[in-house]
N, C-alpha and C positions, 0 to 999 in steps of 0.2 A: 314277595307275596303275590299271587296270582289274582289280580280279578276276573271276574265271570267272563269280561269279553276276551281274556286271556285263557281263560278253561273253554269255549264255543270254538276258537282259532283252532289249538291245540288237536281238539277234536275233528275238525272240519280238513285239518292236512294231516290227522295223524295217516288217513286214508295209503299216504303216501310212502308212509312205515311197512305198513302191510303187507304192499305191491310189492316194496325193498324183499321181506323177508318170504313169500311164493316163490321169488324168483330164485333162492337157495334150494339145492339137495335137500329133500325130507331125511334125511340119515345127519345133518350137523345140526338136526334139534334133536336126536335121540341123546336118551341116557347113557349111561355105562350100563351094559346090562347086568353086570357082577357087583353093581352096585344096588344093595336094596334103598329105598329113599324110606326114610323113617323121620323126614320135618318135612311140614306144608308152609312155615312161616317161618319168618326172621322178627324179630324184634330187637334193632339196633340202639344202646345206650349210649350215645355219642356223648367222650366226657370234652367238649371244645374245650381247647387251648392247655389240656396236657397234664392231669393229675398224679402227682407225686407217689410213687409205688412204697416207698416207704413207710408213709402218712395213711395206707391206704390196704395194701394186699400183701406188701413185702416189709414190714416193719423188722428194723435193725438196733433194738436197742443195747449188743451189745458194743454196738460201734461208735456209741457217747454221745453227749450230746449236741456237738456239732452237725450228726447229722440226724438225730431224730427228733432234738432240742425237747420240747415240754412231753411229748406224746412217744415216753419211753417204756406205757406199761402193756403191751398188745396183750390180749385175750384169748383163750383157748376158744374153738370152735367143737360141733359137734362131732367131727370129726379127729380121733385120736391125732395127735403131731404138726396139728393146722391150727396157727395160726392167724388172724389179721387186727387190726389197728383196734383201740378201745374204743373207741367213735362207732363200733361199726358193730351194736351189739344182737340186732335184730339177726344181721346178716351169719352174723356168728354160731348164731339158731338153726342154720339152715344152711351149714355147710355139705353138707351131706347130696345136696340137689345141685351145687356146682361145683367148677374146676376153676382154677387159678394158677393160668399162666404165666410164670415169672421167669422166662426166658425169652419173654418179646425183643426186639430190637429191628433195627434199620440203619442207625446212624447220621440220621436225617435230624437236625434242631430246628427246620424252618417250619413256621404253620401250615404254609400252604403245600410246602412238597411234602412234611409228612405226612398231612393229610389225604395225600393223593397213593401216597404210596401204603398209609395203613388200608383205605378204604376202593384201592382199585387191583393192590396186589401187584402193581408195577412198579419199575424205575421211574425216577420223575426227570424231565428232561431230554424224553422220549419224542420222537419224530410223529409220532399219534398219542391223542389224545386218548385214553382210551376210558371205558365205561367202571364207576364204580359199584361195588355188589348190589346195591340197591335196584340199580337200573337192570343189571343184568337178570336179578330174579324176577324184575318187572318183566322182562321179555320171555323167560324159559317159562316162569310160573306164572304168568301173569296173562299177556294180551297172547301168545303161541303156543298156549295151555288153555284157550278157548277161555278164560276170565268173562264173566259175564258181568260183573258187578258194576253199578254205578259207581260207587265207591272207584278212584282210580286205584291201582295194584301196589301202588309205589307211594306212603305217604309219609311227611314229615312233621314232627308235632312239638314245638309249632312254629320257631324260624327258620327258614333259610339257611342248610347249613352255607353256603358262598365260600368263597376261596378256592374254589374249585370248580369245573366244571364233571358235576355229576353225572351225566349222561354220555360224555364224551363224543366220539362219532357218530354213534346208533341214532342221536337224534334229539332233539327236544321232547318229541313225545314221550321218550321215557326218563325223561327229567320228574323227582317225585312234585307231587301236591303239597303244599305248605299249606297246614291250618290257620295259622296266623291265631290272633286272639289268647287268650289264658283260661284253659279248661275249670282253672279255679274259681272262675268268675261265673254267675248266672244274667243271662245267660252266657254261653260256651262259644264265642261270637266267629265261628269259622268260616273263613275267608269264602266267599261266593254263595254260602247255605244258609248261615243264620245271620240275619241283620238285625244287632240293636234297636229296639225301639217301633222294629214293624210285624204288626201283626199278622198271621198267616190267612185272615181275610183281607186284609191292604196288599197282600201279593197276588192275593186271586184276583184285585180290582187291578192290578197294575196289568195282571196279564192280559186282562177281558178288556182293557184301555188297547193296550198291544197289538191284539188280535183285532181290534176293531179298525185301528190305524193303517193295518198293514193289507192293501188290497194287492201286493204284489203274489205272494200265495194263490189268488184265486183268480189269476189273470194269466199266472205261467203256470200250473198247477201240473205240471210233468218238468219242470225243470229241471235237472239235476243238481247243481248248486242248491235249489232253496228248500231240494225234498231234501238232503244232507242238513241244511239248518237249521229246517223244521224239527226232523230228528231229535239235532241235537238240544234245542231249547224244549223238547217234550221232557227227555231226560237228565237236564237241569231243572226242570220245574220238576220231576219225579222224584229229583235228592231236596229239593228247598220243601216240597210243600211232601213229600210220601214217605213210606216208613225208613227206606235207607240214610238219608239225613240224621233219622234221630239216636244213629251210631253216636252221637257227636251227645247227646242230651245225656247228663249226667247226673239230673236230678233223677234217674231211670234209677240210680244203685240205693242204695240205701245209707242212712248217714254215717252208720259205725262202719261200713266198710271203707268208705271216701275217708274219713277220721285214720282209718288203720293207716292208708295210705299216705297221708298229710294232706292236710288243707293247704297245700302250695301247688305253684304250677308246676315242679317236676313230679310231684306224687300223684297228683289228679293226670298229666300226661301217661300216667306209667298205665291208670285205670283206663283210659283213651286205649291206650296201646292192647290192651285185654280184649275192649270190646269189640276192635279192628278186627283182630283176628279172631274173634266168635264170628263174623260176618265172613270171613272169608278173604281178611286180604293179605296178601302174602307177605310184603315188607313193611313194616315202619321203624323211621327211626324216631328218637327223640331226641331233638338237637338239645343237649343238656350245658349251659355253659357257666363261664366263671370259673373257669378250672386255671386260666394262668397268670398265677402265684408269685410276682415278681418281689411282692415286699410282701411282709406282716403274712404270712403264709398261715401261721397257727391259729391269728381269729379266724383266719377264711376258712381254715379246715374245721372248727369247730362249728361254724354256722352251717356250711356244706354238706359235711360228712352228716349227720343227722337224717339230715335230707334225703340222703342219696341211701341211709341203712333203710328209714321206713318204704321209700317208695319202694326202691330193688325187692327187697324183703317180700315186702307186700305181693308185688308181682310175682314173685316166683309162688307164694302159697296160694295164691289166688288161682294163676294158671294150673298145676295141681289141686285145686279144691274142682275145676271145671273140666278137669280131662283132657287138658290142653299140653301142658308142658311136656310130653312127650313127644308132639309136634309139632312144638314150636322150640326154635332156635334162639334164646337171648346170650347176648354177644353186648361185653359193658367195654369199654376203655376208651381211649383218647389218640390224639396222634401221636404223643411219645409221653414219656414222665416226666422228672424234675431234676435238677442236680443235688444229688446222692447230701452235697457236702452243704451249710444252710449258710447263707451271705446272711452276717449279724450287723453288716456293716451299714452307715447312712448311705444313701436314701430307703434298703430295703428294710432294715432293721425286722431280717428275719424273714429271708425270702429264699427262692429257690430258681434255677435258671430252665431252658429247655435242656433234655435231657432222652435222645434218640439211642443213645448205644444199649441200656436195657430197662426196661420198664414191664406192666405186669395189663394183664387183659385177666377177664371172666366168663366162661361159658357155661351155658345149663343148657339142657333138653333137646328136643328134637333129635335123640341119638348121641349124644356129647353126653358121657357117663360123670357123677357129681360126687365131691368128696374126695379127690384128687390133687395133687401138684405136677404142672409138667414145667422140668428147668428150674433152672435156681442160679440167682445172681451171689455176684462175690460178697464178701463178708461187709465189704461197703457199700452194698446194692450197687457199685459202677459199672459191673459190665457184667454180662453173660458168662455163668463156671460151667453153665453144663445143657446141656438140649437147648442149644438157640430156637426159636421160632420167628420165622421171617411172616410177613406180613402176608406174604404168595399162603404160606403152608397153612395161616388159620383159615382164610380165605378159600384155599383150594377144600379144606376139609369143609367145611360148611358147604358148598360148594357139593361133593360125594354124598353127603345126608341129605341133601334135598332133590336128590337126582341128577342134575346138572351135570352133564358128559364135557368137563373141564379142555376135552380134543374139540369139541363143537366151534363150526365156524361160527362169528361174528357178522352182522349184515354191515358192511362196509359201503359207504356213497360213489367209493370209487373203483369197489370190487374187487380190494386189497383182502388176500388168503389171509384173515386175523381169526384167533382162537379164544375159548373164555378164558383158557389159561396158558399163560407162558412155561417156557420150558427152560435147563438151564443153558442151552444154547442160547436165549436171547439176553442174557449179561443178568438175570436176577436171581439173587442170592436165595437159594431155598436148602431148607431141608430136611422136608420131607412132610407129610398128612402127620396130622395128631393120631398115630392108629391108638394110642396107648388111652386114650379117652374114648375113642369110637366103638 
């Protein structure tokens, strides 16, 4: 979680980002030009620690029930031949607005390398670190797409996804914002803007205390250092106390819509994530966790999955009720699935393992056509029967929808020729853009 003297830092060297990327060709921030960009925004569903495809998108019940155990009776959706899990009936509503990739894989079962490798699109164990999508639409769409917003480009709601390094080389600066706090709560106590318990007269006093103490301003009054952090404490007091801040105020919606949503932190997050991107910002994610399932999997899926139908759901009619979901990119899964086959044994008594060889994602909007399957795993969800999707190819397609010239150089510290996307000469498994959705 960032505190404010961590948000003035950030800001006061991002300076140093800048210079990095002037000093590159204006031709490795161009687009593809045969590429039309039809998303302004990403909205990442991040499921932490690895949601079971079966339980969820790929439901197997004629494969018994060992591996689907209680949750054998999946649902028809709007969409003729689509299926998903009975838990999941909002969603079911509205299949018609997304796709369901059930040819994901990697082969990775560790948390932290598949994390790296669903969310940056590379090998894990790589000589570079490198940046995952977040960061990187932070840079094309964000601060070298002229971003003006106080709001930063790149925000996470509301921990820390960790285990990785998010930013990789580019830098700290485009490491996202953590809200910190629980949107469910009033107030919506996000990290640096809204403080519990103080009023936004006690902030104006704190600053007019501030301002009074600080005679260094008006002693070096051309300094360049302190004109930079004058700067930037104007526009931190611009998000605490003016109207960009009150992105984050939730008593703003109305109650039956928050209601639609769920009264919990993932569903009030998802409302968060709506009104980010009516502002203008181009990624969020929402670190959504509790997804790995070692024992007792089926209460967890039934308190879960609830959760995960109203808020999703809600998000997608929402963003279509506002004109939005056609440029905006939501993008739901985890770092891999679960094992296919359910451990009934003690200590799990009804659990499920990591599970990298095939698991299932979901995309809507921004360009990504809905009402769709691409891939299909085998008759016991264990591995990929047809149209694998590597982690490169959902990545790269998002990636084409939002303009993002995939050959573009990378700003590197050490002015290493790095690109947004790898190729198969550098050892990652691809194969091929979703054209079939696009």
């Amino acid at each position: 979680m960032l505190t404010r003297r961590e948000v003035i830092r950030r800001a006061l060297f991002g300076a140093a980002g800048l210079w990095l990327a002037d000093k590159l060709p204006a031709r490795t921030f161009a687009a593809l030009a045969d590429t039309p960009a039809k998303a302004k925004a990403v909205i990442q569903i991040w499921l932490w620690g690895g949601p079971t495809h079966l339980d969820t998108f790929d439901p197997k019940p004629e494969a018994g029930y060992d591996y689907c155990g209680p949750l054998n009776s999946p649902i028809a959706t709007n969409v003729a031949g689509i299926k998903i899990s009975e838990l999941l009936p909002e969603l079911a509503k509205q299949a018609d607005k997304y796709s369901i990739i059930r040819g994901m894989t990697h082969g990775n079962n560790g948390h932290e390398t598949a994390a790296y490798m669903v969310q940056t699109g590379r090998a894990a164990g790589e000589k570079e670190v490198f940046p995952c999508a977040g960061a990187v639409v932070s840079l094309f769409k964000g601060y070298e797409a002229g971003y003006k917003g106080l709001i930063p480009p790149y925000i996470v709601v509301t921990e820390p996804q960790g285990r990785f390094d998010e930013s990789g080389f580019i830098g700290a600066r485009f490491k996202p914002f953590a809200t910190g706090g629980d949107p469910a709560q009033t107030p919506f106590a996000v990290e640096g803007v809204v403080a519990p318990g103080i009023t936004e007269e006690r902030q104006r006093s704190r600053r007019e205390l501030m301002h009074n103490l600080n005679t260094l301003n008006q002693t070096l009054p051309t300094n360049s250092s302190l004109v930079a952090a004058t700067k930037c404490e104007q526009e931190a007091y611009d998000l605490i106390l003016g109207d960009a801040g009150k992105v984050f105020d939730l008593t703003q919606e109305k109650d039956a819509l928050r209601e639609r949503y769920g009264r919990n932190k993932f569903g009030q997050s998802c409302l968060v994530a709506r009104r980010l991107v009516e502002r203008g910002v181009p990624y969020i994610t929402i670190n959504y966790g509790g997804w790995d399932s070692h024992k007792d999997i089926f209460p967890t899926m039934r308190r879960k999955l609830p959760e995960l139908d109203k808020g999703l759901s809600s998000l997608l009619q929402d963003l279509s009720d506002h004109g939005l979901l056609d440029s905006t990119i939501v993008w739901c899964c985890g770092e891999f699935g679960r094992t296919p086959k359910v451990d009934w044994g003690s200590p799990w008594n009804g659990g499920r393992g990591h599970w990298g060889n095939c698991f299932s994602a979901v995309v809507a909007g921004g360009g990504f056509k809905g009402g769709h399957i691409v891939g299909a795993s085998d008759a016991k969800g264990e591995n990929v029967k047809d149209r694998p999707v590597y982690p490169v190819d959902l990545i790269g397609s998002m990636y084409a929808l939002l303009g993002i010239d995939g050959t573009a150089s990378l700003p590197h510290p050490q002015g290493l020729d790095v690109h947004v996307q790898p190729t198969a000469a550098d050892g990652v498994k691809m194969a091929g853009l979703l054209k079939e959705i696009m």
